[in-house]
Biopython code that builds the backbone (N, CA, C, O; Angstrom):
import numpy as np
from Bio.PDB.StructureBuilder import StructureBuilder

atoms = [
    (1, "UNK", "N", (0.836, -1.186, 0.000)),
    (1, "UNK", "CA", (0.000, 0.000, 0.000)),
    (1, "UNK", "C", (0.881, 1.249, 0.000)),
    (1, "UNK", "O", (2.010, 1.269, 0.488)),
    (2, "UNK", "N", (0.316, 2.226, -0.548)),
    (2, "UNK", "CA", (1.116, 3.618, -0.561)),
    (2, "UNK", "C", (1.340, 4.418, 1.098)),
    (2, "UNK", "O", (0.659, 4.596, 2.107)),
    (3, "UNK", "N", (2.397, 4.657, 0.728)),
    (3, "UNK", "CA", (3.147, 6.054, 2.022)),
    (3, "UNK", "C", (1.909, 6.956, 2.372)),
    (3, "UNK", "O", (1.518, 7.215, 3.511)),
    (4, "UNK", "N", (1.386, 7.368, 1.240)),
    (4, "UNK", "CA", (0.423, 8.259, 1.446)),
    (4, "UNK", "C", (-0.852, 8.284, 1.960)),
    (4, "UNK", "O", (-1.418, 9.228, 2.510)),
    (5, "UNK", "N", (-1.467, 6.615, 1.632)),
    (5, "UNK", "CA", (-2.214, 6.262, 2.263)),
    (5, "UNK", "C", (-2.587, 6.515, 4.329)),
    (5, "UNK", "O", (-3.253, 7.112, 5.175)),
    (6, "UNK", "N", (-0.931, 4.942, 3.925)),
    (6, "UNK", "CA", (-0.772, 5.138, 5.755)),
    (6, "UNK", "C", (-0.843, 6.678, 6.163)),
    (6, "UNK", "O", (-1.558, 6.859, 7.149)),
    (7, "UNK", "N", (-0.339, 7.684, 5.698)),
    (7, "UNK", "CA", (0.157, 8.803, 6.374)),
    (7, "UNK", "C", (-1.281, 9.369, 6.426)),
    (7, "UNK", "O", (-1.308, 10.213, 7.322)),
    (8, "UNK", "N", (-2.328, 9.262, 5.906)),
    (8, "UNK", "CA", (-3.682, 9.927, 5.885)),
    (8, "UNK", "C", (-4.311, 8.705, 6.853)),
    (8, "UNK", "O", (-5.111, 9.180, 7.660)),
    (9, "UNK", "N", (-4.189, 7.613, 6.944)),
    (9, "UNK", "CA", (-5.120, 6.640, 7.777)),
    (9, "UNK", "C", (-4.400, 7.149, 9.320)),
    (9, "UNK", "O", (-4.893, 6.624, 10.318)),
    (10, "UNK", "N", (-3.753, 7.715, 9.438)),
    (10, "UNK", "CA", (-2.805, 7.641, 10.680)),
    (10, "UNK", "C", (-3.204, 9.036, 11.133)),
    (10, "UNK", "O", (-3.128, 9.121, 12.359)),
    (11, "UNK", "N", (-3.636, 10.241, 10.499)),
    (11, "UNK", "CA", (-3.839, 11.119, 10.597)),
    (11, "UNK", "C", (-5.469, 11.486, 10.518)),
    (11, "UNK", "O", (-5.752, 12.670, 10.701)),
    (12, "UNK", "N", (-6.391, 10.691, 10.298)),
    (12, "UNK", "CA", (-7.483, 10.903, 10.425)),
    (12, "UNK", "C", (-8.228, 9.888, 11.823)),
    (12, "UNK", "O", (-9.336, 10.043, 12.337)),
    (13, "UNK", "N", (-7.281, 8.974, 12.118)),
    (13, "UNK", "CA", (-7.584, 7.809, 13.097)),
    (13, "UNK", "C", (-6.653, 8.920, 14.467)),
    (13, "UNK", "O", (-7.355, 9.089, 15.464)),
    (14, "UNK", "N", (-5.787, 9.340, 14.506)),
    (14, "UNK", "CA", (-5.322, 10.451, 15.598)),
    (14, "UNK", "C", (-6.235, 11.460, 15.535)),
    (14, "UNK", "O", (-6.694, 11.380, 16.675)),
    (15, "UNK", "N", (-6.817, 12.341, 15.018)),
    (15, "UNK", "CA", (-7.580, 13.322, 15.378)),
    (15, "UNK", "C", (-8.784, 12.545, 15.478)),
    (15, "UNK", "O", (-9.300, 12.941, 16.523)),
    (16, "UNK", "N", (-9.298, 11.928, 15.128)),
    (16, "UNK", "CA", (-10.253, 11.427, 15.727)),
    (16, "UNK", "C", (-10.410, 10.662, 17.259)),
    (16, "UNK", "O", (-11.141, 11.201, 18.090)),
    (17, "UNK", "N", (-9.798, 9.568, 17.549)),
    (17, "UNK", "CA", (-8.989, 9.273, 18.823)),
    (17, "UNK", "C", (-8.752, 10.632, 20.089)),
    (17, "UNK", "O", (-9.171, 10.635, 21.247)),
    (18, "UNK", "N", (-8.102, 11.492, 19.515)),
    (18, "UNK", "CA", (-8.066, 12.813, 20.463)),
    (18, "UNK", "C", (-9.337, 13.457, 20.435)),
    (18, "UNK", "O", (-9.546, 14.127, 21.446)),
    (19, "UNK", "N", (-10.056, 13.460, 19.767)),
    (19, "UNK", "CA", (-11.415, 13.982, 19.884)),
    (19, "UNK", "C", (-12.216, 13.385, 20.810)),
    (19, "UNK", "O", (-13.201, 14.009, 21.204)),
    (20, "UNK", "N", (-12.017, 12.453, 21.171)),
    (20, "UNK", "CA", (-12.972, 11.130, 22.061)),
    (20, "UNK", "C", (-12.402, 11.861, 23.081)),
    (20, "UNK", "O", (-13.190, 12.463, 23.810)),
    (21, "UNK", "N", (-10.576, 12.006, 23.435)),
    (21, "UNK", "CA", (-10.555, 11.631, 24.667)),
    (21, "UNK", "C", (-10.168, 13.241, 25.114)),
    (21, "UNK", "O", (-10.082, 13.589, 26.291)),
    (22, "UNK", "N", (-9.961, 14.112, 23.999)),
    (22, "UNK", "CA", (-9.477, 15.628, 24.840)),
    (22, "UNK", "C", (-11.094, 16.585, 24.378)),
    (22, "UNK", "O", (-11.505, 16.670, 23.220)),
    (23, "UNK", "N", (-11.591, 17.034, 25.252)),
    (23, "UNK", "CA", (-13.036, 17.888, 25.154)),
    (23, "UNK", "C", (-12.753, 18.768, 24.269)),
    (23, "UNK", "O", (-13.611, 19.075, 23.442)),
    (24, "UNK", "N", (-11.552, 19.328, 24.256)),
    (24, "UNK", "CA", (-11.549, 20.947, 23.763)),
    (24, "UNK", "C", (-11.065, 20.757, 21.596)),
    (24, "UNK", "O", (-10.954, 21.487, 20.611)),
    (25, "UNK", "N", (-10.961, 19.474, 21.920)),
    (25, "UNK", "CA", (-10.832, 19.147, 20.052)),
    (25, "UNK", "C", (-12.092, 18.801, 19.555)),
    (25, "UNK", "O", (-12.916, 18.021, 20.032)),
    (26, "UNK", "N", (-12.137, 19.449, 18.582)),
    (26, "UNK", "CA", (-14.134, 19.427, 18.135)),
    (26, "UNK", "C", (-14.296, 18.812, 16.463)),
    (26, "UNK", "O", (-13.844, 19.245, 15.403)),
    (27, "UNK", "N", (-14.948, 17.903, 16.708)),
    (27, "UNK", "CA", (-15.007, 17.461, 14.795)),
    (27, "UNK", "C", (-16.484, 17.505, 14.856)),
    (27, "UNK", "O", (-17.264, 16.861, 15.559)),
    (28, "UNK", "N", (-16.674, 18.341, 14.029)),
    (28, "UNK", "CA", (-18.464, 18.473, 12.956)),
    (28, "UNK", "C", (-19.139, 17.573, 12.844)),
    (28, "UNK", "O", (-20.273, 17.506, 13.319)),
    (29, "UNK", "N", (-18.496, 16.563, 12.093)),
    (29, "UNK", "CA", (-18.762, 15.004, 11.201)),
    (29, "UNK", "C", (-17.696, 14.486, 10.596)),
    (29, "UNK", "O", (-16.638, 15.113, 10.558)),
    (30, "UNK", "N", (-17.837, 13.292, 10.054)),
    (30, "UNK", "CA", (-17.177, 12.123, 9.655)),
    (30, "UNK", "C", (-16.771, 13.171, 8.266)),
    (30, "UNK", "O", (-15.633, 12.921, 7.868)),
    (31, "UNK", "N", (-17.283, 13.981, 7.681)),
    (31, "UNK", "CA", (-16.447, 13.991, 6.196)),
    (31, "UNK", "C", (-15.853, 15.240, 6.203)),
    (31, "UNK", "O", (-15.411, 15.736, 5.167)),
    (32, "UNK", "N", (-15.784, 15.975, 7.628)),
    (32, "UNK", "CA", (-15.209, 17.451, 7.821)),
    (32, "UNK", "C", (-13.795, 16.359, 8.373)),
    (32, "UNK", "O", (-12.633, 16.689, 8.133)),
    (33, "UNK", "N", (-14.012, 15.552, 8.841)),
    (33, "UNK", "CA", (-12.892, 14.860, 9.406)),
    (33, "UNK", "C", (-11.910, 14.315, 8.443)),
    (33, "UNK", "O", (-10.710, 14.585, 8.497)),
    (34, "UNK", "N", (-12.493, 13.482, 7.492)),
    (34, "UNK", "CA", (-11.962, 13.189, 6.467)),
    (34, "UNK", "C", (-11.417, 14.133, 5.121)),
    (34, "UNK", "O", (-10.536, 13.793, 4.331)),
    (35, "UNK", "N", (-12.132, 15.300, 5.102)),
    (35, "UNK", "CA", (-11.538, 16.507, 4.714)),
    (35, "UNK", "C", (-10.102, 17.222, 5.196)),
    (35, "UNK", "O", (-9.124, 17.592, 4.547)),
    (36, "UNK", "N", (-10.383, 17.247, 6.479)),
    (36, "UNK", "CA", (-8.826, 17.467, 7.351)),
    (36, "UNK", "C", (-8.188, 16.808, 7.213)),
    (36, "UNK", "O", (-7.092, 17.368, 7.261)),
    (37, "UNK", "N", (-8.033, 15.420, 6.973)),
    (37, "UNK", "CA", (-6.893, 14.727, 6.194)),
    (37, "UNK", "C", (-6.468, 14.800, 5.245)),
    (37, "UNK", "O", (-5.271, 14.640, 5.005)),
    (38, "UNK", "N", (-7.447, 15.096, 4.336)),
    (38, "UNK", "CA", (-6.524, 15.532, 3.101)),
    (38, "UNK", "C", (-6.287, 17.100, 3.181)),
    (38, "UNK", "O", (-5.101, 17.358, 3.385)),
    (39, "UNK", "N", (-6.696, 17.653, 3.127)),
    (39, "UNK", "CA", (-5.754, 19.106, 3.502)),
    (39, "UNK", "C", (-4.670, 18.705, 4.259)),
    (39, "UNK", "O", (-3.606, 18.926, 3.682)),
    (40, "UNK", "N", (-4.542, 18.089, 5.572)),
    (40, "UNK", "CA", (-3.331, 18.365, 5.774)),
    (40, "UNK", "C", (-2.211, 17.266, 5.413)),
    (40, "UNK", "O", (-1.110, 17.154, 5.951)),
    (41, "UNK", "N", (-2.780, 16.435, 4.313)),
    (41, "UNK", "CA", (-2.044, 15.629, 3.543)),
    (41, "UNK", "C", (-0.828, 16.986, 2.410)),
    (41, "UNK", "O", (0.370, 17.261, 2.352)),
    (42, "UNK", "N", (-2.162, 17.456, 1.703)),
    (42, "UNK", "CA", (-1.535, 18.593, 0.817)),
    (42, "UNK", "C", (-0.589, 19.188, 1.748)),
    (42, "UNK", "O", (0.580, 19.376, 1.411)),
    (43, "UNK", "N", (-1.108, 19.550, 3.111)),
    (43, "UNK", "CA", (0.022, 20.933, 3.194)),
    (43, "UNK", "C", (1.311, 20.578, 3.621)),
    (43, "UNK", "O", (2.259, 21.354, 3.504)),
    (44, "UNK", "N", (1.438, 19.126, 4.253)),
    (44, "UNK", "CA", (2.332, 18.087, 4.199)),
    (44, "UNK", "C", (3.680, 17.857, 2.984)),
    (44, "UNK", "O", (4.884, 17.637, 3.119)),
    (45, "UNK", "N", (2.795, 18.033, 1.798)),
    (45, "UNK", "CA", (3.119, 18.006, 0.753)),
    (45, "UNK", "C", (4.009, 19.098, 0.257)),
    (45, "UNK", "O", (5.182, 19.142, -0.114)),
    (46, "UNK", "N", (2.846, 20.135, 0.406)),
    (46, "UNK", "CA", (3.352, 20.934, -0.269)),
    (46, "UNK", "C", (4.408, 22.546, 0.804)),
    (46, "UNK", "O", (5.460, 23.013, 0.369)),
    (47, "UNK", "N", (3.604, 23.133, 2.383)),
    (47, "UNK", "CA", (4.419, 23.547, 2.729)),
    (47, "UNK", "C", (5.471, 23.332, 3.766)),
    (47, "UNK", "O", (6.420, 24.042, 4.101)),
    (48, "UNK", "N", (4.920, 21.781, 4.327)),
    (48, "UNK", "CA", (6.076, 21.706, 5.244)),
    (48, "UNK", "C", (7.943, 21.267, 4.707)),
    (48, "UNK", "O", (8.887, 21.504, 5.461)),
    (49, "UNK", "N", (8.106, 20.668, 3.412)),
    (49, "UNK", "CA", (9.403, 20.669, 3.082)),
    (49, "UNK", "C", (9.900, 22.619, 2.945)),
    (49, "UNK", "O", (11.073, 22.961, 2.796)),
    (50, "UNK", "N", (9.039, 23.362, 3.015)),
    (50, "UNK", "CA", (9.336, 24.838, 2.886)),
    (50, "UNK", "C", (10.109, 25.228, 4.188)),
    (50, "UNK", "O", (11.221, 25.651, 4.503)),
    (51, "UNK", "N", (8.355, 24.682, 5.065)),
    (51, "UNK", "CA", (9.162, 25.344, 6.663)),
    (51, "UNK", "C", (10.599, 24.331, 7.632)),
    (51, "UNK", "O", (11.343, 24.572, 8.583)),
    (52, "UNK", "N", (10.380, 23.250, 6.760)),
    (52, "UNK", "CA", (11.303, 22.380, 7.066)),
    (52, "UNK", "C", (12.767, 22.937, 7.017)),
    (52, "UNK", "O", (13.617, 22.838, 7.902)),
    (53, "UNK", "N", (12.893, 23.624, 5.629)),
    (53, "UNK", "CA", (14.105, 23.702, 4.865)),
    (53, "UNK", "C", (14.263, 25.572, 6.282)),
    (53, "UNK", "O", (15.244, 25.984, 6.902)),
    (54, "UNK", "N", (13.070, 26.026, 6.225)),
    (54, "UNK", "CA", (13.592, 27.562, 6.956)),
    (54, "UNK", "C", (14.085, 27.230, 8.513)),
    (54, "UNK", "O", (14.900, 27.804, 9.235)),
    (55, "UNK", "N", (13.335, 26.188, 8.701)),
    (55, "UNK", "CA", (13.264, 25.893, 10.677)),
    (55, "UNK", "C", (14.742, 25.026, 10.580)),
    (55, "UNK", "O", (15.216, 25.094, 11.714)),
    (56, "UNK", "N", (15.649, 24.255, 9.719)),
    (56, "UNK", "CA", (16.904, 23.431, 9.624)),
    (56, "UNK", "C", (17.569, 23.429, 10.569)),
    (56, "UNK", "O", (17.871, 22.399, 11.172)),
    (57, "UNK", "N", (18.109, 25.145, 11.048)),
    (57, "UNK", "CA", (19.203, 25.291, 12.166)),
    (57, "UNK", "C", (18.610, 24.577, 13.575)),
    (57, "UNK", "O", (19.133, 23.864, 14.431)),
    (58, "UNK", "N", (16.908, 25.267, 13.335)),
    (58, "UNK", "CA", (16.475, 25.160, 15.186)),
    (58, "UNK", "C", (16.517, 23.403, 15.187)),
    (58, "UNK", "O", (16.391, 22.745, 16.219)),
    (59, "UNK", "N", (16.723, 22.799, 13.796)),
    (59, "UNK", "CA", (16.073, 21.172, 13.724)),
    (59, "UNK", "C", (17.776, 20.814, 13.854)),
    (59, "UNK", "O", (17.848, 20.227, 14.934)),
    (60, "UNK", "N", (18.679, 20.863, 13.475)),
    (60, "UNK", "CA", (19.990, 20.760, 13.653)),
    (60, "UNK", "C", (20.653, 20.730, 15.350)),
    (60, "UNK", "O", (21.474, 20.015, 15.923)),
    (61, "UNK", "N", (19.764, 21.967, 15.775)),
    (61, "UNK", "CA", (20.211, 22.583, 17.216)),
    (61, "UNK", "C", (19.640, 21.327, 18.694)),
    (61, "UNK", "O", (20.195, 20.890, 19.702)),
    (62, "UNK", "N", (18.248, 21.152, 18.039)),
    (62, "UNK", "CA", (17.654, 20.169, 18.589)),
    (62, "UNK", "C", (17.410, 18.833, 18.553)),
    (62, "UNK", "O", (16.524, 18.301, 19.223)),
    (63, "UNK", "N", (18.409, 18.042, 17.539)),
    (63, "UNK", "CA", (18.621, 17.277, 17.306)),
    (63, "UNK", "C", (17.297, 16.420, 16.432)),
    (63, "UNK", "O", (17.205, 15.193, 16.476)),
    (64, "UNK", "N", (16.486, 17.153, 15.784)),
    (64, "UNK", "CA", (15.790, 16.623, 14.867)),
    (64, "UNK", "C", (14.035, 16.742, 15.887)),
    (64, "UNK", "O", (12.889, 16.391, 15.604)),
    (65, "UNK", "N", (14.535, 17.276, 16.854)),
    (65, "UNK", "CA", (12.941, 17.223, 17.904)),
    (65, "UNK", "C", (12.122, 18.686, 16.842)),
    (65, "UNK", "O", (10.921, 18.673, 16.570)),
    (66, "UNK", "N", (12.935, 19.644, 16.461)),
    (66, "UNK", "CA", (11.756, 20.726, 16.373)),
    (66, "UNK", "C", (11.307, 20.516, 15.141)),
    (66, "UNK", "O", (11.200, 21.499, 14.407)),
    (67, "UNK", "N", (10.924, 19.112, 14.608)),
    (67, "UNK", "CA", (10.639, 19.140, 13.698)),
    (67, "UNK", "C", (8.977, 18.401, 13.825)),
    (67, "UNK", "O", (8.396, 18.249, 12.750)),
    (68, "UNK", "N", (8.363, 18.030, 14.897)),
    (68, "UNK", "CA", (7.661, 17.953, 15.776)),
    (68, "UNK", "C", (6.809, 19.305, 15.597)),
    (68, "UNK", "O", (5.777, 19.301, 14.927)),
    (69, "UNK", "N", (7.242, 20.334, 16.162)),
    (69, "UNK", "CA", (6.914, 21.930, 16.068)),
    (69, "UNK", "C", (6.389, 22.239, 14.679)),
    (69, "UNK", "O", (5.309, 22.824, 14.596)),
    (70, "UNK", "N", (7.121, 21.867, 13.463)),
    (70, "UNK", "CA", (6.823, 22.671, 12.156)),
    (70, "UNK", "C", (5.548, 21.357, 11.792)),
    (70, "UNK", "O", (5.130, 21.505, 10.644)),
    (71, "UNK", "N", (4.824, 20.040, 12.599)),
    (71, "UNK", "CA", (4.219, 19.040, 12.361)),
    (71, "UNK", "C", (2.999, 19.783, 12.637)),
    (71, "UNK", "O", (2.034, 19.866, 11.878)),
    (72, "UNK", "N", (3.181, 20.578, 14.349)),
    (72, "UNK", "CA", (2.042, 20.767, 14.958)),
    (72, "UNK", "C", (1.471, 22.183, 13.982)),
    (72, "UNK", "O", (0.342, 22.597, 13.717)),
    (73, "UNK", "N", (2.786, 22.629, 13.643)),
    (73, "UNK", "CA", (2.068, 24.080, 12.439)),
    (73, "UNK", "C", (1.745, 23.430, 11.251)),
    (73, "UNK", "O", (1.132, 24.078, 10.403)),
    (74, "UNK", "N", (1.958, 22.599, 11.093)),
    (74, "UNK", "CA", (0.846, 22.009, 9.992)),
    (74, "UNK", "C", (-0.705, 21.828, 10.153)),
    (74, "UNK", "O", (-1.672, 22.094, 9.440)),
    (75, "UNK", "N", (-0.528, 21.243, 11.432)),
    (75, "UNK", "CA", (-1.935, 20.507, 11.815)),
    (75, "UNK", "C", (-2.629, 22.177, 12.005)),
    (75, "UNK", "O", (-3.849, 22.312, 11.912)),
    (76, "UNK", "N", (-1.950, 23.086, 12.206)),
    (76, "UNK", "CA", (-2.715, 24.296, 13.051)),
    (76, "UNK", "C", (-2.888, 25.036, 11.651)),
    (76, "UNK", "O", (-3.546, 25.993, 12.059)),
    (77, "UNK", "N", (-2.753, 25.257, 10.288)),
    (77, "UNK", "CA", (-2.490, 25.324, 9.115)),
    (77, "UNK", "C", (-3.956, 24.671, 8.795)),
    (77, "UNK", "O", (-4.921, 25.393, 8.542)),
    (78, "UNK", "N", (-4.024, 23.521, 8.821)),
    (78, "UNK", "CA", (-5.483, 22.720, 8.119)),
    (78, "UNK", "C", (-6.178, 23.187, 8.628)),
    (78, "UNK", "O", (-7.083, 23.848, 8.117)),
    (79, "UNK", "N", (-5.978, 22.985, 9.985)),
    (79, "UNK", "CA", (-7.165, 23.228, 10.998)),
    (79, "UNK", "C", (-8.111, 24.388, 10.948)),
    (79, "UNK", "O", (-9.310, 24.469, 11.212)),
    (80, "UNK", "N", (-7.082, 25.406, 10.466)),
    (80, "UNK", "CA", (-7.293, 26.860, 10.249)),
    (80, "UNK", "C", (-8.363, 27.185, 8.562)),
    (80, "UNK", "O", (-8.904, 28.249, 8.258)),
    (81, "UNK", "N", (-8.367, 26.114, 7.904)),
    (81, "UNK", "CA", (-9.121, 25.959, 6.739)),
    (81, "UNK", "C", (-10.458, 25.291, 6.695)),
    (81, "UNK", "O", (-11.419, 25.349, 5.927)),
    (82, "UNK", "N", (-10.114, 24.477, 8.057)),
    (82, "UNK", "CA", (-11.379, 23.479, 8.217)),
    (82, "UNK", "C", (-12.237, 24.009, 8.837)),
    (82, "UNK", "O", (-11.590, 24.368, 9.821)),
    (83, "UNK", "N", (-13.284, 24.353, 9.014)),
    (83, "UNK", "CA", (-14.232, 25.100, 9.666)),
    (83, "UNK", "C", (-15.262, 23.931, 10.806)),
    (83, "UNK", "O", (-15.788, 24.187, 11.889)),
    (84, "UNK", "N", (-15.246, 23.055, 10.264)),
    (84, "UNK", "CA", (-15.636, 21.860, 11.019)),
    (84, "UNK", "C", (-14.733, 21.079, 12.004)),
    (84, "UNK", "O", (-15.132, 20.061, 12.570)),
    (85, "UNK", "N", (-13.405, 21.639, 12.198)),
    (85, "UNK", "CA", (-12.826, 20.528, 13.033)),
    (85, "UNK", "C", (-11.731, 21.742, 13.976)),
    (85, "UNK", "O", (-11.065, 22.399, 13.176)),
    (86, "UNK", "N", (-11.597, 21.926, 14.695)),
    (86, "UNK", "CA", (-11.210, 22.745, 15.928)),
    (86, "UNK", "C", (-10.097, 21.730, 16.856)),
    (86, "UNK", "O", (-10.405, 20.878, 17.689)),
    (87, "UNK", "N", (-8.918, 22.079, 16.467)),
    (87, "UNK", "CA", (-8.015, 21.747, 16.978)),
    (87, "UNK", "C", (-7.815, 22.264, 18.531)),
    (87, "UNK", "O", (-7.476, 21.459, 19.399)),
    (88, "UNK", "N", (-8.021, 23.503, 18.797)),
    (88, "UNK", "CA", (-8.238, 24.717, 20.091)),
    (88, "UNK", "C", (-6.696, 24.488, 20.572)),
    (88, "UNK", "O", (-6.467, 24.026, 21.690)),
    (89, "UNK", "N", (-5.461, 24.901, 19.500)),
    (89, "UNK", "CA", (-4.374, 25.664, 19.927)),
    (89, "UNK", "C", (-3.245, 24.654, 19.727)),
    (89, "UNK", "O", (-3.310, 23.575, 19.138)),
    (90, "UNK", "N", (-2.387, 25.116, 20.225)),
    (90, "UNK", "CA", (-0.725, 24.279, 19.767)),
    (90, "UNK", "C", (-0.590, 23.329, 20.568)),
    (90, "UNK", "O", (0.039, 22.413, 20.038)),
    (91, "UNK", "N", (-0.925, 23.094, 21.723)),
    (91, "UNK", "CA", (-0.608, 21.937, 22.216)),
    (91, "UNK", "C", (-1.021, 20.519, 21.940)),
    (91, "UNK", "O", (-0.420, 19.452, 21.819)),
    (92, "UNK", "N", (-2.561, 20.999, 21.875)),
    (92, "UNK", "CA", (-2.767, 19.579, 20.762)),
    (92, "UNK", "C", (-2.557, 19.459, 19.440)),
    (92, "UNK", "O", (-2.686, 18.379, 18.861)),
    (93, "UNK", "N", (-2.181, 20.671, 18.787)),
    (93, "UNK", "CA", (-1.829, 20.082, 17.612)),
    (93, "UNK", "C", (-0.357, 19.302, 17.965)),
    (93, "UNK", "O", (-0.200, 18.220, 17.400)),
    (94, "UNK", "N", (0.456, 19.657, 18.633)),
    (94, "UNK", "CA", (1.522, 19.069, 19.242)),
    (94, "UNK", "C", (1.398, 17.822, 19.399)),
    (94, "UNK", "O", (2.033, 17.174, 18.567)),
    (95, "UNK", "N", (0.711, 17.108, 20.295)),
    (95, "UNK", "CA", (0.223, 15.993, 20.657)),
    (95, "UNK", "C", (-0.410, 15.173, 19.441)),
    (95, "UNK", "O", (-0.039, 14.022, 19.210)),
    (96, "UNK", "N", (-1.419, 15.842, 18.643)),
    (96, "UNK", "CA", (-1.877, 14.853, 17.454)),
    (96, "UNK", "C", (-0.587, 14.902, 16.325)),
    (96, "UNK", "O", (-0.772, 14.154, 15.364)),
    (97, "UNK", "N", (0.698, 15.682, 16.309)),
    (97, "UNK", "CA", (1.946, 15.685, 15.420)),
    (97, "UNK", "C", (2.604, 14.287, 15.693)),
    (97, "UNK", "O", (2.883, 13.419, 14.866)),
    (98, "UNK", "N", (2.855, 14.273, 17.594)),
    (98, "UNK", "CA", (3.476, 13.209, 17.970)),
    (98, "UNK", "C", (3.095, 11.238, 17.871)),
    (98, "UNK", "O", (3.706, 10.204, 17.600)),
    (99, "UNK", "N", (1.300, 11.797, 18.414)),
    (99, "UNK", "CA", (0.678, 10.548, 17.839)),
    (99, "UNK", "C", (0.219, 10.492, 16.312)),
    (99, "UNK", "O", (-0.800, 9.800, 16.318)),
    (100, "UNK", "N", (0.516, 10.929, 14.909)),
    (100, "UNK", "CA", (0.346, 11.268, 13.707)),
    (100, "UNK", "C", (2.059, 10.010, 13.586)),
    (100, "UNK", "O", (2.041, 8.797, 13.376)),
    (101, "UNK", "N", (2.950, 10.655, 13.747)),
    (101, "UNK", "CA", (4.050, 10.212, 13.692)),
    (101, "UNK", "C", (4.477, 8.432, 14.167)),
    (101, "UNK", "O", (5.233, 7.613, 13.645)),
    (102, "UNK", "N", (3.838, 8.388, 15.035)),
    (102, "UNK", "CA", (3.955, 7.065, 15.943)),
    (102, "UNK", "C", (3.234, 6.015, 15.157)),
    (102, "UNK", "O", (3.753, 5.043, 14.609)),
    (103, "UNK", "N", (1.879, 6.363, 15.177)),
    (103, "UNK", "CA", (0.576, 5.997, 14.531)),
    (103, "UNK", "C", (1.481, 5.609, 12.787)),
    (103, "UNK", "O", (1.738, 4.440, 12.499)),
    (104, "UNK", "N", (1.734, 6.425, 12.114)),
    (104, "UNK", "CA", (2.521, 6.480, 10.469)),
    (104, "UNK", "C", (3.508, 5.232, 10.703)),
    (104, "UNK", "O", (3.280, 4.169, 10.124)),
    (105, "UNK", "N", (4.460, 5.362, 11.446)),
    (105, "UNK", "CA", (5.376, 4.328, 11.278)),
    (105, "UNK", "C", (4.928, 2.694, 11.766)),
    (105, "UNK", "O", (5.184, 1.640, 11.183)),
    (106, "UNK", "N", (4.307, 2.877, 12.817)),
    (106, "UNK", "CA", (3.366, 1.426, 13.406)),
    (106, "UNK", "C", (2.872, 0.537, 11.809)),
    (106, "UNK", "O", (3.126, -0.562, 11.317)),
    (107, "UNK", "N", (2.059, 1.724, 11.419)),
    (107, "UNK", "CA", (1.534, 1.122, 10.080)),
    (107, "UNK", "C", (1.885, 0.660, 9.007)),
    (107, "UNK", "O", (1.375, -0.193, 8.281)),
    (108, "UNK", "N", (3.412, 1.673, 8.870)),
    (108, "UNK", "CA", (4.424, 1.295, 7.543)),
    (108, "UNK", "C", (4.763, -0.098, 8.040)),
    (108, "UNK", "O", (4.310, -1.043, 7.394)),
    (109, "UNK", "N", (5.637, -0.379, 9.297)),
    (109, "UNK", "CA", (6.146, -1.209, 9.513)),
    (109, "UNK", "C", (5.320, -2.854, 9.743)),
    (109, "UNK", "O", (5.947, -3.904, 9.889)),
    (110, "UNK", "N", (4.008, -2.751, 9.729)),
    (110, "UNK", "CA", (2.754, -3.350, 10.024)),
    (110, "UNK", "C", (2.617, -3.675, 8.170)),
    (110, "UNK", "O", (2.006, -4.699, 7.864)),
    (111, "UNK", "N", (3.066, -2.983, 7.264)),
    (111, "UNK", "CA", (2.838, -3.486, 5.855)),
    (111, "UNK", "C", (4.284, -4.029, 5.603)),
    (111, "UNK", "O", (4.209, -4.536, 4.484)),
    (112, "UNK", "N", (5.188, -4.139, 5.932)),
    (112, "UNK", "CA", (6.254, -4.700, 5.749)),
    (112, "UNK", "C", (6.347, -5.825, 6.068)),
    (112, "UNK", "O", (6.973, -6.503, 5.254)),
    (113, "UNK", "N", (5.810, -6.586, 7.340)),
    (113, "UNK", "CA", (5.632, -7.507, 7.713)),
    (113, "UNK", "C", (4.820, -8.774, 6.977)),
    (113, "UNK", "O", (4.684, -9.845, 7.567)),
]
sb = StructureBuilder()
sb.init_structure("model")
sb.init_model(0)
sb.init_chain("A")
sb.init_seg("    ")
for serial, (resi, resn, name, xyz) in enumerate(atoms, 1):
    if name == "N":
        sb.init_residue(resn, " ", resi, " ")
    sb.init_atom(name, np.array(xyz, "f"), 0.0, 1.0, " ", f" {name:<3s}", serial, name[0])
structure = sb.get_structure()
């Protein structure tokens, strides 16, 4: 199965998951949800190798952690387009970056097998 896949099943199964269990993350419905995955598939795509390439030093300095940071400004990026799904601020987008990440590789490595 495609990279891209997992990386959207992993990212619509985490914000959803955090929605159950943190009050202050809000999803509309099932296809505002599934909408936020692909937006922040695209912006994945298209601006985080941008902020990747500008944030380098602080990702160099920190040994590859603040790259975590330019994840959660992604998620805060979609979120900001989606009108149906309410992230409510950086920390959880923080938190759905870290479980986004965990969640992605479980799965790659789960098709390798």
């Amino acid at each position: 199965m495609s990279k891209l896949f997992f990386k959207y099943l992993s990212i619509i199964l985490t914000i959803y998951l955090l929605s159950t269990v943190i009050d202050s993350i809000y999803i509309g419905d099932i296809s505002s949800l599934l909408i936020m995955g692909l937006v922040l598939l695209v912006i994945n795509l298209i601006v985080k190798p941008v902020l990747l390439l500008i944030t380098l030093p602080f990702s160099i300095l920190t040994l590859g952690l603040f790259t975590f940071i330019v994840n959660a400004w992604t998620i805060m990026i979609a979120d900001h387009f989606i009108s149906d799904v309410n992230m409510n601020g950086f920390l959880n987008s923080l938190l759905a970056a870290f479980i986004i990440t965990i969640l992605y590789h479980l799965f790659r490595d789960m098709n390798k097998a």
